[in-house]
py3Dmol code that shows the C-alpha trace and the ligand (Angstrom):
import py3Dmol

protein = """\
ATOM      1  CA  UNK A   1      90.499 168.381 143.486  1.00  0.00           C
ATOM      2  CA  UNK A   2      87.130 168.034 141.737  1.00  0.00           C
ATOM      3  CA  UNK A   3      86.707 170.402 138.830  1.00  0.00           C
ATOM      4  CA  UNK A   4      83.464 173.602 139.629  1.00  0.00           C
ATOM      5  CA  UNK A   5      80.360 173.891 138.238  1.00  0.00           C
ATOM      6  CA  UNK A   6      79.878 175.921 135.423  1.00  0.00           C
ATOM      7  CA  UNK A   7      76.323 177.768 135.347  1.00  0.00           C
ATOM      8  CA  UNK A   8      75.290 179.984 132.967  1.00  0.00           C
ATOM      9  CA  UNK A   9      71.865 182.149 132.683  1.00  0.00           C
ATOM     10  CA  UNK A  10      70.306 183.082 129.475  1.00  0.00           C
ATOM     11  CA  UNK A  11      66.835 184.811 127.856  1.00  0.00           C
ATOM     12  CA  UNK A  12      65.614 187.701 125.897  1.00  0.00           C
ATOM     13  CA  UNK A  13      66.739 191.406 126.836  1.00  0.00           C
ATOM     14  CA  UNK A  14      64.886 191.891 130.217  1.00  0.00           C
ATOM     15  CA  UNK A  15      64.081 188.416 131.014  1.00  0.00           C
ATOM     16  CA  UNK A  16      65.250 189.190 134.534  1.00  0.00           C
ATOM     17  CA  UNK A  17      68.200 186.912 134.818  1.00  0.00           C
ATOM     18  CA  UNK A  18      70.322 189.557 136.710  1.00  0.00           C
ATOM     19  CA  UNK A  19      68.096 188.985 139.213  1.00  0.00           C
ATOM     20  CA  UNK A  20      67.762 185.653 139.438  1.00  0.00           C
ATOM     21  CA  UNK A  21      71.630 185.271 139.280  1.00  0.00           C
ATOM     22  CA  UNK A  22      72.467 187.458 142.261  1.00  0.00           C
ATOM     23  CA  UNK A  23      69.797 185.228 144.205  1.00  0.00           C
ATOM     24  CA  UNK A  24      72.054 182.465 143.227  1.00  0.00           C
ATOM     25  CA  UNK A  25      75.325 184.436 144.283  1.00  0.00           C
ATOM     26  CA  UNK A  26      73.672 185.172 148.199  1.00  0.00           C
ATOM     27  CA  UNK A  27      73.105 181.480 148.353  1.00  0.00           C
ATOM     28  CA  UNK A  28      76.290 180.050 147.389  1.00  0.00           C
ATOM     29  CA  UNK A  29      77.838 182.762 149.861  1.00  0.00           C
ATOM     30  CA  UNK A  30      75.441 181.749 152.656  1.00  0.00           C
ATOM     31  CA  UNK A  31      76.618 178.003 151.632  1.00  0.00           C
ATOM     32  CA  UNK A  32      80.259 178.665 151.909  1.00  0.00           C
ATOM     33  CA  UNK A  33      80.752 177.550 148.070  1.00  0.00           C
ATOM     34  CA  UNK A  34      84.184 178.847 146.666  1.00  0.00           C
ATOM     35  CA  UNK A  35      82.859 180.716 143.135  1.00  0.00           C
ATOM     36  CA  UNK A  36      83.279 183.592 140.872  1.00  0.00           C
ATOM     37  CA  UNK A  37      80.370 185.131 138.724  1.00  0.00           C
ATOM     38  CA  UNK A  38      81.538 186.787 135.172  1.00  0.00           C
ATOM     39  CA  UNK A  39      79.023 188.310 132.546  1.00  0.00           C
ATOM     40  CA  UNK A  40      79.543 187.601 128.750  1.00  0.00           C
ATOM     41  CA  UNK A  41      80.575 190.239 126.902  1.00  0.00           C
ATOM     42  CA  UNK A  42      83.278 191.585 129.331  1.00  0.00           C
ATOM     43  CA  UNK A  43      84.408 189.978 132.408  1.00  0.00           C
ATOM     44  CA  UNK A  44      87.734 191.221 131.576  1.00  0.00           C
ATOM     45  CA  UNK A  45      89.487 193.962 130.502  1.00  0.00           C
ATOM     46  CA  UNK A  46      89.601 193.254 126.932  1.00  0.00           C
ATOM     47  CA  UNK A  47      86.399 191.923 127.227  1.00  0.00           C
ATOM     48  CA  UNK A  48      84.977 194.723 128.622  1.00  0.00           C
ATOM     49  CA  UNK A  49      86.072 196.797 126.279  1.00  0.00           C
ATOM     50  CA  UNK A  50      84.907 194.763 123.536  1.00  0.00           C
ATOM     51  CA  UNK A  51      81.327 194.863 125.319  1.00  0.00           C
ATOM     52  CA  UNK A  52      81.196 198.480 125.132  1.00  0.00           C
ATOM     53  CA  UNK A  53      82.258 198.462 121.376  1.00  0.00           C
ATOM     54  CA  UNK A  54      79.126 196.451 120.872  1.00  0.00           C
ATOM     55  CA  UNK A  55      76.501 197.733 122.941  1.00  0.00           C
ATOM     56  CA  UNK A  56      77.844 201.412 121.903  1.00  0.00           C
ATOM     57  CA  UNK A  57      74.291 202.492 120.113  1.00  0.00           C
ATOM     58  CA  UNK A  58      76.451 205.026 117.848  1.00  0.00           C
ATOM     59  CA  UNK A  59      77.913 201.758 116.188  1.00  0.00           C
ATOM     60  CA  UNK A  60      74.836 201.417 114.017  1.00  0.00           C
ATOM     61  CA  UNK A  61      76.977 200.609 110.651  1.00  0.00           C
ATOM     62  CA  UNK A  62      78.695 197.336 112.692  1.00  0.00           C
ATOM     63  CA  UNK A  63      78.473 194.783 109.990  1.00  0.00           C
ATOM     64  CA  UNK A  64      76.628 190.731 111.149  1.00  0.00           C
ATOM     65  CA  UNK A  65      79.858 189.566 110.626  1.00  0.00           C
ATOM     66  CA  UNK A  66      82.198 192.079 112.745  1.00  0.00           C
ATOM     67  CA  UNK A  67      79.576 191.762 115.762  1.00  0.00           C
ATOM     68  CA  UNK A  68      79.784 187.760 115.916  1.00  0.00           C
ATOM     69  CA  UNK A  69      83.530 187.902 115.501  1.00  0.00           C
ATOM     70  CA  UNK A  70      83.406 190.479 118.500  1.00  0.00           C
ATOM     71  CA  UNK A  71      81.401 188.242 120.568  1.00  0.00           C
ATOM     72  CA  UNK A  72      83.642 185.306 120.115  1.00  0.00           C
ATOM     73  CA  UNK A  73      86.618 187.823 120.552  1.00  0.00           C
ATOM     74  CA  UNK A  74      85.398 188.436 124.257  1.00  0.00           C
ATOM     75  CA  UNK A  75      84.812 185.079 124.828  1.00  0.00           C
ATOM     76  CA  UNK A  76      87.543 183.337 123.747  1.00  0.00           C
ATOM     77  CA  UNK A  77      89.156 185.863 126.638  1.00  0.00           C
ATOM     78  CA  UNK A  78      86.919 185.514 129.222  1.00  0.00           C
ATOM     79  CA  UNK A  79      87.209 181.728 128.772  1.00  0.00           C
ATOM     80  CA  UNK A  80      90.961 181.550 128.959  1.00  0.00           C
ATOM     81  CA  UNK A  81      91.920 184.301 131.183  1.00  0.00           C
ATOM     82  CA  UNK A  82      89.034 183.296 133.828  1.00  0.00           C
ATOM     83  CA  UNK A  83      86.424 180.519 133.470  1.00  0.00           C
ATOM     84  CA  UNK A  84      89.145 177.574 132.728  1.00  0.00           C
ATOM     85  CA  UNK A  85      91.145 178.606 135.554  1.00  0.00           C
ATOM     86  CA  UNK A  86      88.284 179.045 138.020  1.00  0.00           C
ATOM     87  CA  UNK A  87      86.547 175.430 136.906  1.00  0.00           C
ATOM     88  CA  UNK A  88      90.248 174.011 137.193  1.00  0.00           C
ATOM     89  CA  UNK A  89      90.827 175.317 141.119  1.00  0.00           C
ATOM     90  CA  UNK A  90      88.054 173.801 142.261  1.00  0.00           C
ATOM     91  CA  UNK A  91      85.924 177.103 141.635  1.00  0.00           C
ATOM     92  CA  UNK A  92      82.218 176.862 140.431  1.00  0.00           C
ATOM     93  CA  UNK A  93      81.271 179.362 137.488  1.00  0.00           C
ATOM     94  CA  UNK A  94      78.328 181.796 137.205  1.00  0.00           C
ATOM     95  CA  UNK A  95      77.887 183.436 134.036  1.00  0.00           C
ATOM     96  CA  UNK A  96      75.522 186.097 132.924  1.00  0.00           C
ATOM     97  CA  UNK A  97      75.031 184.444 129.157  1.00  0.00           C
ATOM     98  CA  UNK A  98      77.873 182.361 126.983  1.00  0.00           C
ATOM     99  CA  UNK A  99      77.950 180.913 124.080  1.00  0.00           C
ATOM    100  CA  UNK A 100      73.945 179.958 123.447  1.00  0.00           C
ATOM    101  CA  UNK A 101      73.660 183.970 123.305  1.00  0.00           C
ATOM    102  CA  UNK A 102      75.402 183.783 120.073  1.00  0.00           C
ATOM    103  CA  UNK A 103      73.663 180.670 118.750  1.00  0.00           C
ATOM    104  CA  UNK A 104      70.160 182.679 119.628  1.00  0.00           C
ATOM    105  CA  UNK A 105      71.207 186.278 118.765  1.00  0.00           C
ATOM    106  CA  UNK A 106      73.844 186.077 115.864  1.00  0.00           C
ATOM    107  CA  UNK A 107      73.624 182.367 114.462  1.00  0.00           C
ATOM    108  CA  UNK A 108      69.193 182.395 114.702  1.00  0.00           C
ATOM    109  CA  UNK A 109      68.559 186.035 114.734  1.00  0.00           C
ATOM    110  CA  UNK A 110      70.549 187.775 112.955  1.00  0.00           C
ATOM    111  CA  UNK A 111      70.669 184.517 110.524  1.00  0.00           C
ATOM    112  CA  UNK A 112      74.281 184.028 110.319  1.00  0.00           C
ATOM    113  CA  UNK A 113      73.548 180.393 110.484  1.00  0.00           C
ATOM    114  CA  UNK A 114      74.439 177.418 113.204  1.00  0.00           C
ATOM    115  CA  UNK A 115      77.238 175.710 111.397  1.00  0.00           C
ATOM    116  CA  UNK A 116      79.232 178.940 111.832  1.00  0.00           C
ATOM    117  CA  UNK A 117      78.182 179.721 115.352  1.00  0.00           C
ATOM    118  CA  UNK A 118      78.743 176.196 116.382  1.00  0.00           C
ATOM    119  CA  UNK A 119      82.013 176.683 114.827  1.00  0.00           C
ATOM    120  CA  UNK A 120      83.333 179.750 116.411  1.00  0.00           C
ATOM    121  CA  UNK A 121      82.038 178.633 119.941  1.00  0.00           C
ATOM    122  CA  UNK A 122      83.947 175.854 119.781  1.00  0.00           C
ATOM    123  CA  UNK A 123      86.712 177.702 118.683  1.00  0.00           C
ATOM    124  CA  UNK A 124      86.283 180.421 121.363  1.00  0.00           C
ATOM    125  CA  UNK A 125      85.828 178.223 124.377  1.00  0.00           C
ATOM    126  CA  UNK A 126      88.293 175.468 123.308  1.00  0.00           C
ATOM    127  CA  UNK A 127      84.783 173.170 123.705  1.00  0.00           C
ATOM    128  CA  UNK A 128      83.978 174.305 127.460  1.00  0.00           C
ATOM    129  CA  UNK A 129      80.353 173.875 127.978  1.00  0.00           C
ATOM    130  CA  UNK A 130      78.461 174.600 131.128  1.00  0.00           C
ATOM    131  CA  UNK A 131      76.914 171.978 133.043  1.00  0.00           C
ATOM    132  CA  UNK A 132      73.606 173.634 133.496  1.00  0.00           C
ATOM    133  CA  UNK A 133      72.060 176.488 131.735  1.00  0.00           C
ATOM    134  CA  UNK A 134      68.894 178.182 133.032  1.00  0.00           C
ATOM    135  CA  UNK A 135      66.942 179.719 129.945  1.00  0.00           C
ATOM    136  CA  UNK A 136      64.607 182.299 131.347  1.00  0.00           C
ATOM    137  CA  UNK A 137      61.527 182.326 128.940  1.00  0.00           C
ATOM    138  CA  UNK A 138      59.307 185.581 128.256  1.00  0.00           C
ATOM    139  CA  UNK A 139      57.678 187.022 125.529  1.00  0.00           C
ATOM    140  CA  UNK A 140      59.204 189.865 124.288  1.00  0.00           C
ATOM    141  CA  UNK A 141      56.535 192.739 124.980  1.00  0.00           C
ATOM    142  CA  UNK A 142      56.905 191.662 129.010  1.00  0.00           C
ATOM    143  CA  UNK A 143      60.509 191.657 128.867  1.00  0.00           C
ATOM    144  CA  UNK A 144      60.376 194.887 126.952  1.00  0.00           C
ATOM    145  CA  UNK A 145      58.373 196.557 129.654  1.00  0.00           C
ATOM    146  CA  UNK A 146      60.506 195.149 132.294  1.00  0.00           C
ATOM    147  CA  UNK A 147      63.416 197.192 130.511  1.00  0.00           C
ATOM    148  CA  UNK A 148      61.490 200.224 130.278  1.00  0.00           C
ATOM    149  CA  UNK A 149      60.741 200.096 133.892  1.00  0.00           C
ATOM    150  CA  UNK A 150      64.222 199.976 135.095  1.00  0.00           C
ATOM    151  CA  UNK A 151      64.834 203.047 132.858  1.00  0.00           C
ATOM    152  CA  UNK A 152      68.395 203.781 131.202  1.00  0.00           C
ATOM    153  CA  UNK A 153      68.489 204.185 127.290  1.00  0.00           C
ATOM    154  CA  UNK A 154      68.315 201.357 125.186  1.00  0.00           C
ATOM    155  CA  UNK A 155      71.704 199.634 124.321  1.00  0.00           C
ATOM    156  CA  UNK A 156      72.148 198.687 120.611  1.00  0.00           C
ATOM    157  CA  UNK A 157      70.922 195.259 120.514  1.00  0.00           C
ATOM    158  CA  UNK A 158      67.675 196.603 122.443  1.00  0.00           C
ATOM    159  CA  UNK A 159      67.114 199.139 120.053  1.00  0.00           C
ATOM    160  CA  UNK A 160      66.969 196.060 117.471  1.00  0.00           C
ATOM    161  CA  UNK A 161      63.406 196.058 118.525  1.00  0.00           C
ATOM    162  CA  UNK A 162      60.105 193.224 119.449  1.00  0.00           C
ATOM    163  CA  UNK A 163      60.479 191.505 116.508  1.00  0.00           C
ATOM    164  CA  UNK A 164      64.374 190.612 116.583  1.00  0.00           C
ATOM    165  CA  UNK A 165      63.605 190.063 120.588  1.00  0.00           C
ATOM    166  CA  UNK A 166      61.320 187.718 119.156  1.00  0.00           C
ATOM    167  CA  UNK A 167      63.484 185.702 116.903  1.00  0.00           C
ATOM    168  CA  UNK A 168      66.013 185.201 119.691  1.00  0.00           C
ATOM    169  CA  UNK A 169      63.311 183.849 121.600  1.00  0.00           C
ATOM    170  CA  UNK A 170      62.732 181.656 119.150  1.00  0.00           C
ATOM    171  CA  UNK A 171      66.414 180.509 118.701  1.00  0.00           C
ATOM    172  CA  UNK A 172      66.409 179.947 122.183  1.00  0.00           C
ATOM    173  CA  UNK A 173      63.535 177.629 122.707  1.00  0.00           C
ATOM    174  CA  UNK A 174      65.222 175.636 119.418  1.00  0.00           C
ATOM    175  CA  UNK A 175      68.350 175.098 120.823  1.00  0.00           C
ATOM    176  CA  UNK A 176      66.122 174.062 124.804  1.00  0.00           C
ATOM    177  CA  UNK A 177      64.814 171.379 122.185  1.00  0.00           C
ATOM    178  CA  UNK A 178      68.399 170.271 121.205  1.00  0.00           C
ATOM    179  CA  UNK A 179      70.125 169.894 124.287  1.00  0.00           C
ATOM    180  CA  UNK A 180      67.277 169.579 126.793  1.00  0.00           C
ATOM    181  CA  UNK A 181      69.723 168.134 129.552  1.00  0.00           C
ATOM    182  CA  UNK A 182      71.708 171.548 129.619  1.00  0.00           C
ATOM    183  CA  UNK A 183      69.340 173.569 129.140  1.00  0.00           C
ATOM    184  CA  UNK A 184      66.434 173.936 131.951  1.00  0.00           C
ATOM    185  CA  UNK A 185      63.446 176.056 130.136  1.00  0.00           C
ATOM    186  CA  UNK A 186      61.874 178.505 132.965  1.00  0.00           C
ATOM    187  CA  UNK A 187      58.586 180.727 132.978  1.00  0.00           C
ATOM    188  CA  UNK A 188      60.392 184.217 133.430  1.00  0.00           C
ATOM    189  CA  UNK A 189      56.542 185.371 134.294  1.00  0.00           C
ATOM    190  CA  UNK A 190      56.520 183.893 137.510  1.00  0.00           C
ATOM    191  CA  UNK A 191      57.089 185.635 140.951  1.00  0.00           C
ATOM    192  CA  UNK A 192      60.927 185.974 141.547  1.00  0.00           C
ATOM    193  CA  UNK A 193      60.482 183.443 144.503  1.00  0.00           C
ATOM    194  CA  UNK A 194      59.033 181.171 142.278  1.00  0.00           C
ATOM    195  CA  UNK A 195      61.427 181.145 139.692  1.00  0.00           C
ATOM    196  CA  UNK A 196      64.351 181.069 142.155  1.00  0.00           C
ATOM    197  CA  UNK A 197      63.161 178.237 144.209  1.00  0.00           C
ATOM    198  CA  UNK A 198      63.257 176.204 140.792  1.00  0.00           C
ATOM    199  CA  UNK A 199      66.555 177.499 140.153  1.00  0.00           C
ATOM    200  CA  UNK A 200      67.749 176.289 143.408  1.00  0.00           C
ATOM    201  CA  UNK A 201      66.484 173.364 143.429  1.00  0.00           C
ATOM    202  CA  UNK A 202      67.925 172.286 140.247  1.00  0.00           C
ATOM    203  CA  UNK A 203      71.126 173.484 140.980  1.00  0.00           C
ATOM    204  CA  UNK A 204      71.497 171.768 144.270  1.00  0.00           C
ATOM    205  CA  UNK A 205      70.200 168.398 142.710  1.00  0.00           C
ATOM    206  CA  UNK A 206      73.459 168.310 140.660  1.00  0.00           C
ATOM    207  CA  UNK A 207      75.412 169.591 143.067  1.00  0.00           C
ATOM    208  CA  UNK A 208      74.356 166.414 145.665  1.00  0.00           C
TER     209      UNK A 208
END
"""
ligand_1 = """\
21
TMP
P 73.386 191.812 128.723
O 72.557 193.045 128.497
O 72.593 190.651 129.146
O 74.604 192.056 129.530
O 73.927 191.355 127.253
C 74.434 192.224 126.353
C 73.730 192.138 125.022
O 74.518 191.366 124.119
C 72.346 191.487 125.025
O 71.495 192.258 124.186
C 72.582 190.154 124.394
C 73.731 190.399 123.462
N 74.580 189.239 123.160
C 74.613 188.733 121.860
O 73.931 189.228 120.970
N 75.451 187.679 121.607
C 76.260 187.122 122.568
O 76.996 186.166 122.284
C 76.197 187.666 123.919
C 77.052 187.066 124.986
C 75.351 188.713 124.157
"""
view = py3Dmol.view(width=600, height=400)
view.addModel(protein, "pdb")
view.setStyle({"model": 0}, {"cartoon": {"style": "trace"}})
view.addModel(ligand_1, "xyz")
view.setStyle({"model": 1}, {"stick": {}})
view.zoomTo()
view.show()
């Protein structure tokens, strides 16, 4: 049995990858494709009690350090309890963010620095590393507008503001430059249609 795919979506707060990845899920239903789709923090239940720890806006005192170790808590669950044994069946993988979120958020942003990131990624997903990654680009004002729209209240990483939505940004086009095989840069400005059909068609080109 050949091993899945593994797929992951990232971007800024808003950049519409929720979207975009359920597009992805009708397809691969429509196709007949055996996969699961998990989001990163949570997926499980540890996980997904870990996620609400973090996003919880009343945890303003969370220390740098106690949010990247949560992070890396969640994932080194979500990896073993789900995404190793769905890529090892034969499943394929979608995942709503993994481990470049904490390279762009905690190891750019919030400037806990790449050597440790790298570190505890590795550590947390025993080196799993997804085949493709679609980074959904948009500045940060957009995005931000995009969230308003949908309306809810901030979480706590939103409420971090433009500017940190900025640096992440920036994290993420760093690490596009670094492992531009992976990582497929998209404009997250474009029509839905328009960013899906490139999705699709990048996808399917590794698939064949
Ligand atoms: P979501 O809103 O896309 O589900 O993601 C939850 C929030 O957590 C989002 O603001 C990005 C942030 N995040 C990190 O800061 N580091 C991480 O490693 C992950 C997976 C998410």
């Amino acid at each position: 049995m050949s091993k899945g795919l593994f797929i992951t979506f990232e971007g800024i707060d808003g950049c519409g990858k929720s979207t975009q990845l359920e597009l992805l899920k009708e397809d691969f239903r429509k196709e007949g494709l055996d996969f699961i789709e998990v989001r990163e923090p949570g997926g499980t239940a540890v996980g997904e009690k870990i996620r609400n720890i973090l996003l919880d806006r009343q945890n303003d005192s969370m220390t740098r350090m106690a949010e990247l170790l949560l992070f890396e808590a969640a994932r080194a669950q979500i990896t073993e309890e789900v995404i190793i044994p769905a890529l090892m069946s034969g499943k394929h993988v979608i995942c709503d963010r993994f481990y470049d979120s904490t390279s762009a958020y905690q190891g750019y942003a919030n400037k806990m620095g790449r050597d440790l990131t790298d570190f505890l990624n590795v550590k947390a997903t025993s080196g799993v590393s997804p085949d493709l990654t679609f980074l959904l680009d948009i500045d940060p004002k957009t995005a931000c507008d995009r969230r308003t729209g949908r309306g809810g209240e901030e979480d706590r990483i939103e409420l971090m503001g433009l500017s940190y939505q900025e640096k992440v940004r920036e994290g993420y086009i760093e690490l596009s430059r670094e492992e531009d095989k992976r990582i497929r840069v998209i404009d997250a400005t474009m029509t839905r249609e328009k960013i899906y059909s490139e999705i699709r068609k990048q996808v399917w080109d590794l698939m064949s």
